[in-house]
C-alpha positions as CSV (number, residue, x, y, z in Angstrom):
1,X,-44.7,-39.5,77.6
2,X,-42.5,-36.3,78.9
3,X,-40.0,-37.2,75.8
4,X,-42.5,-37.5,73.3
5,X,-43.8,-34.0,74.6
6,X,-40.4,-32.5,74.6
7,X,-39.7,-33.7,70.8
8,X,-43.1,-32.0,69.8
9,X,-41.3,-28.9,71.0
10,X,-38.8,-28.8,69.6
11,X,-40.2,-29.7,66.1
12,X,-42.9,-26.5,67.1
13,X,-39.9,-24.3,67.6
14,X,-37.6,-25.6,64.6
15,X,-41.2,-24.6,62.7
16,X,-41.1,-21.1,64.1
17,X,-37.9,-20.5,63.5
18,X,-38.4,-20.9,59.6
19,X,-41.2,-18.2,60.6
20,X,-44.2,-20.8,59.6
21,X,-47.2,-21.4,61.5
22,X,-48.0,-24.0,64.1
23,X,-50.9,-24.4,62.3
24,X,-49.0,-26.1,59.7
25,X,-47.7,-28.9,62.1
26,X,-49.8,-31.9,61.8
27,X,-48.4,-35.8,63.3
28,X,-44.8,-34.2,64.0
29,X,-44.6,-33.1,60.1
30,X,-43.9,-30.0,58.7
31,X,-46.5,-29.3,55.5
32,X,-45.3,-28.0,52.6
33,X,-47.0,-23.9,51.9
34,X,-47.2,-22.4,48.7
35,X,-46.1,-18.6,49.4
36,X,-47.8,-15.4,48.2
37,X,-46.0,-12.9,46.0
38,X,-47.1,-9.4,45.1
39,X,-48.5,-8.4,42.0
40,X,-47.0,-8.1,39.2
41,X,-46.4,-4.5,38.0
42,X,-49.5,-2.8,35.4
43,X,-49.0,0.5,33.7
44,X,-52.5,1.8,32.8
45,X,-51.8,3.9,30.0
46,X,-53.7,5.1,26.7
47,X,-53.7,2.4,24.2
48,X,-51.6,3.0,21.5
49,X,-53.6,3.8,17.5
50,X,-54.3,0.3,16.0
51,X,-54.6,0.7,11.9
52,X,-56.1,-3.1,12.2
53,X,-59.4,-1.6,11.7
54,X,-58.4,1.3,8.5
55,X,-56.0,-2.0,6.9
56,X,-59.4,-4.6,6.8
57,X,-61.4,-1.7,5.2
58,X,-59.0,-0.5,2.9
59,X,-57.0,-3.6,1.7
60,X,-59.9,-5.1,-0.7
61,X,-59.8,-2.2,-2.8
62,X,-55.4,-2.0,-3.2
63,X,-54.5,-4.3,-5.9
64,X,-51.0,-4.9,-7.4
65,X,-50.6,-4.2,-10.9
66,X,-48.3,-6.0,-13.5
67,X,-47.2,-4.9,-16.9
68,X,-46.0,-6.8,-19.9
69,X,-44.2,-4.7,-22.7
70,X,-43.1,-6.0,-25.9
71,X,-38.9,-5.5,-26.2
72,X,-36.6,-6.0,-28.7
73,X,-35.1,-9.3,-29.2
74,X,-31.6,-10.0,-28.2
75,X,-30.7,-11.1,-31.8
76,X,-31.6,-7.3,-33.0
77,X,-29.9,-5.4,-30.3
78,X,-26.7,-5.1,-32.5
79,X,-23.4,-6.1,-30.3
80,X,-25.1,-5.8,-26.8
81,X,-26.0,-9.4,-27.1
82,X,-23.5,-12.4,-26.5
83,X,-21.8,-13.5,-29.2
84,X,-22.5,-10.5,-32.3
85,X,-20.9,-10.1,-35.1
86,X,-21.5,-6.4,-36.2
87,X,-25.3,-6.3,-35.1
88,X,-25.9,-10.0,-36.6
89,X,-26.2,-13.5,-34.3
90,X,-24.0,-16.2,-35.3
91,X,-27.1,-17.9,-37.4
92,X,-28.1,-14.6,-39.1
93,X,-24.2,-14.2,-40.9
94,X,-24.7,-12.5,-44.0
95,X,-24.2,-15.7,-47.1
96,X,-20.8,-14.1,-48.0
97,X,-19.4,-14.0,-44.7
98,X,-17.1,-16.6,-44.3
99,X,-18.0,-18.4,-41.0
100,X,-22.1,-19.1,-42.7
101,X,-21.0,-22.6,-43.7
102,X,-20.4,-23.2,-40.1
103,X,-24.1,-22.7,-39.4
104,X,-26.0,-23.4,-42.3
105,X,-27.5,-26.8,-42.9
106,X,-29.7,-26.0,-45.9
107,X,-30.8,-30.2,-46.8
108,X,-31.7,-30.9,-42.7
109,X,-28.8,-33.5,-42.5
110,X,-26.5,-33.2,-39.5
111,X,-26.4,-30.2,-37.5
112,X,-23.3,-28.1,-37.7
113,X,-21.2,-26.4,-35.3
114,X,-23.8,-24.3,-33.2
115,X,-27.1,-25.5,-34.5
116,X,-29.5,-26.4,-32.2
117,X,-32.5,-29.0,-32.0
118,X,-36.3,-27.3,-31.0
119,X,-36.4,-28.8,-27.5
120,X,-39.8,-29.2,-25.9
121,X,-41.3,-25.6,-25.0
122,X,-38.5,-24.0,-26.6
123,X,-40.8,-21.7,-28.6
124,X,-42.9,-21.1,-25.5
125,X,-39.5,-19.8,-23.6
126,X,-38.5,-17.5,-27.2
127,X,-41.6,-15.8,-27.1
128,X,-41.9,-14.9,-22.9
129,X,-38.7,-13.5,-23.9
130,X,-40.2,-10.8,-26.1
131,X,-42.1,-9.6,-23.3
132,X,-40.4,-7.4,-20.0
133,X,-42.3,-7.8,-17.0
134,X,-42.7,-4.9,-14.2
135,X,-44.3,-5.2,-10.8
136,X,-46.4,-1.8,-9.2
137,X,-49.1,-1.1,-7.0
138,X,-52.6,0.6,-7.6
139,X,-56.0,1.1,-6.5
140,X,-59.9,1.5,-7.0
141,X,-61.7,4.9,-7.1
142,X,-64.8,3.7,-7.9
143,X,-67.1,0.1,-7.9
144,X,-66.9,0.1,-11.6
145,X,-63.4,-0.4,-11.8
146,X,-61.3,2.3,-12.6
147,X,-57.7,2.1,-10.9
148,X,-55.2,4.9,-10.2
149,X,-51.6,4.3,-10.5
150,X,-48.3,6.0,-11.5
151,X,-47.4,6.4,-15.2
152,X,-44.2,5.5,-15.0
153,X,-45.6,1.9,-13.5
154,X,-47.7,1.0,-16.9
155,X,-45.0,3.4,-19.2
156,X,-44.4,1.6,-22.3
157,X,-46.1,-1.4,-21.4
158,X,-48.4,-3.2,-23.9
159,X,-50.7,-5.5,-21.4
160,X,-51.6,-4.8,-18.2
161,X,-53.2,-7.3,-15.2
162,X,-54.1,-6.5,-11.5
163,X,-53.9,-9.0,-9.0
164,X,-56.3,-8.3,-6.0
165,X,-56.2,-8.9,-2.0
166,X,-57.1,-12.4,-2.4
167,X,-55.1,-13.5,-5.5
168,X,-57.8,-12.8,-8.5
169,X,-55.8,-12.1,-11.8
170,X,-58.1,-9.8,-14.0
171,X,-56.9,-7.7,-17.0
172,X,-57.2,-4.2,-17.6
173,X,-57.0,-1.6,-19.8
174,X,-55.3,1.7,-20.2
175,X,-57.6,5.0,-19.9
176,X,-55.1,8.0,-19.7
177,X,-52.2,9.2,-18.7
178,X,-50.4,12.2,-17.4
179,X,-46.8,12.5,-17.5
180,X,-46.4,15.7,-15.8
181,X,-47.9,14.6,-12.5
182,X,-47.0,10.7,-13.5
183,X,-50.2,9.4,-12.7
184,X,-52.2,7.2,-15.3
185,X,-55.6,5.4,-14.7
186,X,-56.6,1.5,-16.0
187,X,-59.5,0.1,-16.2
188,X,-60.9,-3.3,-15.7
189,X,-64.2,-4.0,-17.2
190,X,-66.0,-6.9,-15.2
191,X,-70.1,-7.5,-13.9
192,X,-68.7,-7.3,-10.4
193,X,-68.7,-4.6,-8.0
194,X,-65.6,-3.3,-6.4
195,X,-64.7,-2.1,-2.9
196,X,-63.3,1.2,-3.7
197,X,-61.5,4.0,-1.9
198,X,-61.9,8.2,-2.0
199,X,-59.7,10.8,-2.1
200,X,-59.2,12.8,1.4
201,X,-60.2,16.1,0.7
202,X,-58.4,18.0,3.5
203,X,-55.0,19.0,3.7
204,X,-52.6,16.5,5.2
205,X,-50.7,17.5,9.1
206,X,-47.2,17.2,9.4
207,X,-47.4,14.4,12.4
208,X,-50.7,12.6,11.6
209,X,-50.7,8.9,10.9
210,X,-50.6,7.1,7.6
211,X,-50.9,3.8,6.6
212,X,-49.3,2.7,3.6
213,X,-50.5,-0.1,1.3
214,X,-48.9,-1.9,-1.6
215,X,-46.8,-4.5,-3.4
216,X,-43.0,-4.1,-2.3
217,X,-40.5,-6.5,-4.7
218,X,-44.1,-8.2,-5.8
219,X,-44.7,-9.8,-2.6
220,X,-48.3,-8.7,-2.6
221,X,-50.2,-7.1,0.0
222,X,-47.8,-5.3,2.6
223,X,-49.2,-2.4,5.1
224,X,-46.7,-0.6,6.5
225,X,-47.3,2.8,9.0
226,X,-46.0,6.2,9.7
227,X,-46.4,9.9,9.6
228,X,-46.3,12.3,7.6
229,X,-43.2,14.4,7.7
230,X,-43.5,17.3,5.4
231,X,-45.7,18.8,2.9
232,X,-45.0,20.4,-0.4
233,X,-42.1,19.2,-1.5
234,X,-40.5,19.8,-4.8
235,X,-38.3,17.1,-6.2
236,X,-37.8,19.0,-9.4
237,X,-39.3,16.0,-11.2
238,X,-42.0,17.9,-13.2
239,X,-43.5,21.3,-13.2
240,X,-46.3,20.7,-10.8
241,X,-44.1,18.6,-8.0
242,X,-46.2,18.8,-4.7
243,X,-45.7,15.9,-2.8
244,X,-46.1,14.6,0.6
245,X,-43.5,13.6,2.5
246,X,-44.2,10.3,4.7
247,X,-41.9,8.2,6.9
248,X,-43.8,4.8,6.2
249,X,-41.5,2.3,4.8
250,X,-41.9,2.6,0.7
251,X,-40.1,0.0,-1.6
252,X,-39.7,-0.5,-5.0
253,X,-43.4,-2.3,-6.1
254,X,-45.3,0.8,-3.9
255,X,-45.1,2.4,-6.6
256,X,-49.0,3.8,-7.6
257,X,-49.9,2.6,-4.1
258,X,-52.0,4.6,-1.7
259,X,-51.8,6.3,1.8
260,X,-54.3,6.4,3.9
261,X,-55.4,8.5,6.8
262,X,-56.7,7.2,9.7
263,X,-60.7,7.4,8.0
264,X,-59.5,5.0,4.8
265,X,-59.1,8.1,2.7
266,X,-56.3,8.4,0.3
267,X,-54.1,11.7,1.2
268,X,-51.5,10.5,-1.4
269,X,-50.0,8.5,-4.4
270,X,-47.0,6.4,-3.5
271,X,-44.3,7.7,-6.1
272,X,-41.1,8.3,-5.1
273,X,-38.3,7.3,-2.3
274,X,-35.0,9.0,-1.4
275,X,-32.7,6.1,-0.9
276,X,-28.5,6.4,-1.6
277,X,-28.8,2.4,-1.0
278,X,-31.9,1.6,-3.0
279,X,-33.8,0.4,-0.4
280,X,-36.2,1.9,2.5
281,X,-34.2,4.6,4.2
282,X,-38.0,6.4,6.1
283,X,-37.9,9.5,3.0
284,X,-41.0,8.3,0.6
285,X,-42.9,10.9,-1.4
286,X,-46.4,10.7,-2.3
287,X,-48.2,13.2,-4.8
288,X,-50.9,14.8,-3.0
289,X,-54.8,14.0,-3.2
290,X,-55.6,17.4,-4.1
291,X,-53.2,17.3,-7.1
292,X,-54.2,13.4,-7.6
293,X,-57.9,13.8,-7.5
294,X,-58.1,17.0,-10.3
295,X,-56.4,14.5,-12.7
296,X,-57.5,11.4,-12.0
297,X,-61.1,13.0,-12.8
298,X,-59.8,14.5,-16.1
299,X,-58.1,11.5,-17.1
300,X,-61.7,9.1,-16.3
301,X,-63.8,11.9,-18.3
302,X,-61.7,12.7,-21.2
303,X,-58.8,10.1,-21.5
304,X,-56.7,12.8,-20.8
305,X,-55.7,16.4,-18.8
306,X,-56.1,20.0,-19.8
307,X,-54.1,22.7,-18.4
308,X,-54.2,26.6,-18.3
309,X,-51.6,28.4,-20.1
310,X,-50.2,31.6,-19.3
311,X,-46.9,31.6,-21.5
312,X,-44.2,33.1,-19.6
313,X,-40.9,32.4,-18.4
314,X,-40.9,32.9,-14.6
315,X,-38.1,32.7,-11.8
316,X,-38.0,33.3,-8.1
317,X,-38.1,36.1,-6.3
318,X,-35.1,36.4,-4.6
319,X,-33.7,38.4,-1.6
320,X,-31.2,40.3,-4.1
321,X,-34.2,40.9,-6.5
322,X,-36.6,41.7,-4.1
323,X,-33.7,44.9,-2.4
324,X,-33.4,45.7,-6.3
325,X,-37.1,46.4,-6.9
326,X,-37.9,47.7,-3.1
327,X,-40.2,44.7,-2.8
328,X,-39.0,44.4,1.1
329,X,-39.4,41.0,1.5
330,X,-39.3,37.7,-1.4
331,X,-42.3,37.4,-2.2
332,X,-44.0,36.5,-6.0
333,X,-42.6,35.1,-8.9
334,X,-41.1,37.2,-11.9
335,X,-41.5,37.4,-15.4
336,X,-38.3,37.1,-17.6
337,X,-39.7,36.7,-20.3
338,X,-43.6,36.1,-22.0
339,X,-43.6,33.9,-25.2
340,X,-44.8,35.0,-28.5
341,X,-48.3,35.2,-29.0
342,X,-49.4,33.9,-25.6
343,X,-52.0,34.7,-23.4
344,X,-49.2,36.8,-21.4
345,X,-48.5,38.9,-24.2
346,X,-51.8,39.4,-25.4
347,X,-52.7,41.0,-22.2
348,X,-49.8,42.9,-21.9
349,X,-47.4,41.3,-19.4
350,X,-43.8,41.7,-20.1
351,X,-40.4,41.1,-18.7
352,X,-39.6,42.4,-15.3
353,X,-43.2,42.3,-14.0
354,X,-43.7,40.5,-10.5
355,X,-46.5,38.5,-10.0
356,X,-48.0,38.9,-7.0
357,X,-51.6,37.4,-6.8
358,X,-54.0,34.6,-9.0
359,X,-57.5,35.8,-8.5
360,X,-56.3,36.7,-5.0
361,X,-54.5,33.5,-4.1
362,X,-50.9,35.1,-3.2
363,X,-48.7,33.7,-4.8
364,X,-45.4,32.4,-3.0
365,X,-43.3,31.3,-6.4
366,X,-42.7,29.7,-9.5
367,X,-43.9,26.3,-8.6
368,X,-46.9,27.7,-6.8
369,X,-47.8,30.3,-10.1
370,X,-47.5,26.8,-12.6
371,X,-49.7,24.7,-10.2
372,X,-52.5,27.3,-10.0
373,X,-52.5,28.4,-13.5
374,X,-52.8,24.5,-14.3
375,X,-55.4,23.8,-12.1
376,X,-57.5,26.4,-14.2
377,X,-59.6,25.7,-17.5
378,X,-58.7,27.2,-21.0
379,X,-60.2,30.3,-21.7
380,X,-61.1,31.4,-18.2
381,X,-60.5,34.7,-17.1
382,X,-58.4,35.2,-14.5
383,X,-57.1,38.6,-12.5
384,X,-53.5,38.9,-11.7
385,X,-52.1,41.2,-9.8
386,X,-48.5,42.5,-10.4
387,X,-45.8,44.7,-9.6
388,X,-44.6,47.1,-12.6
389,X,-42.4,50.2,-11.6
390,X,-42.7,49.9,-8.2
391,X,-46.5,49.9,-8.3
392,X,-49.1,47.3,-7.8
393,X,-51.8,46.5,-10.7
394,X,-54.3,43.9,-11.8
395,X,-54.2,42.3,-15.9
396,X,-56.8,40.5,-16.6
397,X,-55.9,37.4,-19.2
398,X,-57.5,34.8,-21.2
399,X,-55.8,31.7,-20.5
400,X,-54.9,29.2,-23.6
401,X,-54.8,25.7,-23.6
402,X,-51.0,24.4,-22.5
403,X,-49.2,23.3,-25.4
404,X,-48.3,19.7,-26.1
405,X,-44.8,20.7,-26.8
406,X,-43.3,25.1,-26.3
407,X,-42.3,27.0,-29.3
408,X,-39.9,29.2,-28.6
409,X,-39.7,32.3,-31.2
410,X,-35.6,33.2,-31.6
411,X,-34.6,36.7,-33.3
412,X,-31.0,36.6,-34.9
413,X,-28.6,39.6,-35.4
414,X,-26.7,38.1,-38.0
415,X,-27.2,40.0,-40.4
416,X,-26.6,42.7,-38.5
417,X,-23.0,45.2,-38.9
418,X,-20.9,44.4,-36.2
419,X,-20.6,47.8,-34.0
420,X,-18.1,47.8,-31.5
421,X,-17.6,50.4,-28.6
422,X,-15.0,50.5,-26.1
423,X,-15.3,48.4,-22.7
424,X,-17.0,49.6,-19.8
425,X,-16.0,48.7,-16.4
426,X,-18.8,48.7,-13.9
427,X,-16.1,48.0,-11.1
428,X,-17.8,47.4,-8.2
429,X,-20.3,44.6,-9.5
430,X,-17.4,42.9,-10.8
431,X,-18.0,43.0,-14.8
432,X,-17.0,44.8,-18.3
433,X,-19.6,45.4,-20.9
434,X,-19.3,46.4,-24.7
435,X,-21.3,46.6,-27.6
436,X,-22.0,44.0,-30.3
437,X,-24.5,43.4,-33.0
438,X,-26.4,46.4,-31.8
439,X,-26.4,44.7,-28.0
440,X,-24.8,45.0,-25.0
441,X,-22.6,42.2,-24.3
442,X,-20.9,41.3,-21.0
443,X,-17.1,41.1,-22.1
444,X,-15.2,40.2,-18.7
445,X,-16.1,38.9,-15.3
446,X,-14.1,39.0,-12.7
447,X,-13.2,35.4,-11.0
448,X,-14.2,36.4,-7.2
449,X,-16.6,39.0,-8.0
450,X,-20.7,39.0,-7.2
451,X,-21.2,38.7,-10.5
452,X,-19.6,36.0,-10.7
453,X,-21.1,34.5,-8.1
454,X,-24.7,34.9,-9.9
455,X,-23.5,33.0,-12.2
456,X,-22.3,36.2,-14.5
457,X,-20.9,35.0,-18.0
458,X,-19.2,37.0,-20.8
459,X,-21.1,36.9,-24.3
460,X,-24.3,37.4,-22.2
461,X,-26.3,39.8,-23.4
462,X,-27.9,42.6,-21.0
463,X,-31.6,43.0,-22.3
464,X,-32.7,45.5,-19.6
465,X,-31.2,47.0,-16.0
466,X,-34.3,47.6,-13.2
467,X,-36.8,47.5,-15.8
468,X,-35.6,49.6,-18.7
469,X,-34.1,48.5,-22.2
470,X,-30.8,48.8,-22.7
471,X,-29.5,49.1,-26.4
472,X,-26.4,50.9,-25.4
473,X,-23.4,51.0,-22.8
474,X,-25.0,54.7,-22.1
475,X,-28.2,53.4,-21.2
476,X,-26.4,50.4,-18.6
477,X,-24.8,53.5,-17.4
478,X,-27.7,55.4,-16.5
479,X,-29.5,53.1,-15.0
480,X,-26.8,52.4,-12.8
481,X,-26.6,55.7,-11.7
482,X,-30.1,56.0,-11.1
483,X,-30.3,52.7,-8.8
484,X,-27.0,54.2,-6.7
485,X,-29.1,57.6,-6.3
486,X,-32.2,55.8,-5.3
487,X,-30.1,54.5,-2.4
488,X,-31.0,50.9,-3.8
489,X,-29.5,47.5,-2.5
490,X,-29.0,46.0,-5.3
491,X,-29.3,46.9,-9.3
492,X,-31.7,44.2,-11.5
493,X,-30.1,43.3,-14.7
494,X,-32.3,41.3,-17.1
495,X,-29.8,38.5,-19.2
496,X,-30.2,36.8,-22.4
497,X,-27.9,33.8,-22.5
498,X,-28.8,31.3,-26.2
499,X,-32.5,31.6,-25.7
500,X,-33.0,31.5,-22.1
501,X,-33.9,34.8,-19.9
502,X,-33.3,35.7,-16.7
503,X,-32.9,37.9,-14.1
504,X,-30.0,38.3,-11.7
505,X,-30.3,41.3,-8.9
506,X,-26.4,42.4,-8.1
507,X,-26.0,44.3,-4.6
508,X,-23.8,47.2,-4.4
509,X,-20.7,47.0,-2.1
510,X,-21.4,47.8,1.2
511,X,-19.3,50.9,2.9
């Protein structure tokens, strides 16, 4: 009895030692225990955006868009084919040449070197081959069909289809297009309604989210998600470039796609990517829905868009030109030069003027001048205010409608007798001038000089300096010294080079 106590004991202190209870000690046997750990570790933090909600409202109206256009067969593409012989395939030789009797099997007996037997779909394969096939995106801006994409998606094509969110094929037809902002809009005529999306009419944030949607190498509906990055850029791609910059992931197949804000309305057209590799490098640019939605509506309503025409040649306002006219700061766009018979010239704006306002919208440069003169209907009157010998007043002009194609009127002094003059060195801008054909001609620029530098050439011809016609190296002279007594920065010369004006502001040396 006293040994069975004593082994219980032990076995009691053996358990305590292992830091378990007693408790746990049942007939001399230790019970296994399951232990107790801590919690694991929670963050309670904000949950991050979700677009799930913006992507299953949106998708239904983003549809992928495929064109078919008819191209030239390989037997007509001269020697870029395989095997041409000066434009001809080997069974088109001319009957004199003397490889034909290779090929030619007039009675249909046995076929000769490099005839071939119609297999079995063989015309079905000839004629897919007159057809090139390209892949974009698009999508609905209203329920009765109409679909906005880019113009170079559906350029040149012949026969267009748009394949929907769940896989429906449906043709469609070409309403407009507008090469300038390259968007165009199809149509698809069907009894159905369509889910379709709006235009955001705010301005987009640098740093807000969008959600772009589209058909990336063809693979169909892909979302992908971002922000946007910048605003107003200009790619140099057309006259009214505008676009939105976004760091969504863009392919080649976006193209005509939209992006969306967080409310399902479309801030821009997926256009363009920046990409040395070709592929998604987070640079995608999307034209703007203000700029989208003005001619998307034109192209629905008339087929296609009508822009305001001023008819001038504009540049920017540099710092050089701004010291040369006392501006103080850049700011405008100037005139070098107003087109015959125009709007501009009717009104009585001429070379040299600085425009300053659009019916009180400032204007900040060239780009901005073409995109609100564009955005306004032929033959409204609009007030624009400019800077003319140093003083600020308003023209009021008729706009025209823009010209499918500019005329450009060109006078010629060939006819002219050739009057020469000895050179004048105008030492510290860095250039000669003389006199030809009744002009005045730059005849030397120096290699490291500012003029130079502005891109300065000899057989340019100086049309005006700060404003005032120059017909002779006196009147250059003048106006130089005029400038230098002014205490000016820098001296405006106006430049005729071929047919193309400009103006180039050259600062005085310092000291």
């Amino acid at each position: 009895m006293t040994k069975n106590i004593s082994t219980k004991k032990k076995l009691v202190g053996g358990v305590a030692a292992l830091g378990l209870s007693s408790a746990f000690l049942i007939g001399g046997v230790v019970n296994p225990i399951t232990p107790v750990f801590a919690d694991a570790v929670r963050v309670e933090a904000p949950l991050a955006p979700s677009f799930a909600d913006v992507v299953e409202a949106v998708s239904p109206a983003v549809v992928s868009v495929r064109v078919k256009a008819r191209v030239q067969p390989a037997s007509n593409r001269g020697n870029s084919g395989r095997g041409g012989f000066g434009g001809f395939g080997f069974d088109q030789l001319p009957d004199d040449h003397p490889l034909k009797r290779f090929f030619d099997n007039p009675r249909g007996g046995e076929r000769k070197f490099g005839q071939r037997r119609e297999r079995r779909g063989e015309k079905r394969r000839r004629k897919s081959r007159q057809f090139g096939v390209s892949q974009g995106s698009g999508f609905f801006v209203s329920d009765d069909g109409y679909i906005v994409t880019n113009n170079h998606v559906i350029n040149g094509g012949s026969e267009f289809t748009i394949v929907t969110n769940d896989g429906e094929e449906m043709d469609a037809r070409l309403i407009g297009t507008d090469p300038k902002s390259d968007l165009a809009v199809l149509k698809v005529d069907a009894k159905t309604k369509f889910t379709y999306v709006s235009f955001s009419d705010k301005k987009s944030r640098i740093g807000e989210w969008v959600v772009a949607v589209g058909n990336p190498f063809g693979l169909g509906g892909t979302v992908t998600a971002g922000i946007v990055s910048a605003s107003g850029r200009d790619l140099g791609s057309g006259p009214y470039d505008d676009f939105i910059q976004i760091d969504a992931a863009v392919n080649k197949g976006n193209s005509g796609g939209p992006a969306f804000n967080l409310n399902g309305q479309v801030i821009g057209v997926n256009t363009a990517i920046f990409s040395p590799s070709g592929g998604n490098v987070g640079i995608a640019f999307a034209i703007s829905a203000k700029t989208a939605k003005e001619v998307v509506d034109d192209l629905i309503s008339s087929g296609s868009v009508t822009r305001g025409w001023l008819g001038v040649q504009i540049q920017p306002v540099t710092k050089d030109i701004a010291d040369s006219l006392d501006l103080g700061k850049p700011t405008g766009t100037i005139v070098s030069k107003t087109q015959s018979d125009s709007p501009a010239a009717k009104a009585g704006l001429k070379a040299g003027d600085v425009i300053l306002s659009v019916n009180d919208t400032m204007i900040k440069g060239p780009k901005m001048l073409a995109r609100e003169i564009a955005n306004l209907d032929p033959e409204a009157v609009v007030k624009i205010t400019i800077l003319r010998d140093g003083e600020k007043q308003d023209v009021n002009v008729t706009l025209g409608k823009l010209p499918s194609s500019k005329q450009a009127a060109v006078t010629s002094n060939d006819d002219e007798e050739e009057k020469k003059a000895a050179s004048v060195d105008l030492d510290d801008l860095g250039l000669s001038i003389t006199s030809s054909n009744g002009n005045v001609v730059v005849s030397d620029v120096v290699g490291d000089s500012v003029a130079a530098d502005k891109g300065l050439k000899p057989g340019d011809v100086i049309v005006s300096v700060n404003g005032r016609d120059t017909k002779s190296i006196n009147d250059v002279g003048r106006a130089v010294a005029r400038a230098m007594e002014n205490e000016r920065k820098a001296i405006l010369f106006q430049v005729q080079t071929g047919e193309r004006s400009r103006f180039v502001a050259l600062p005085f040396a310092k000291g």
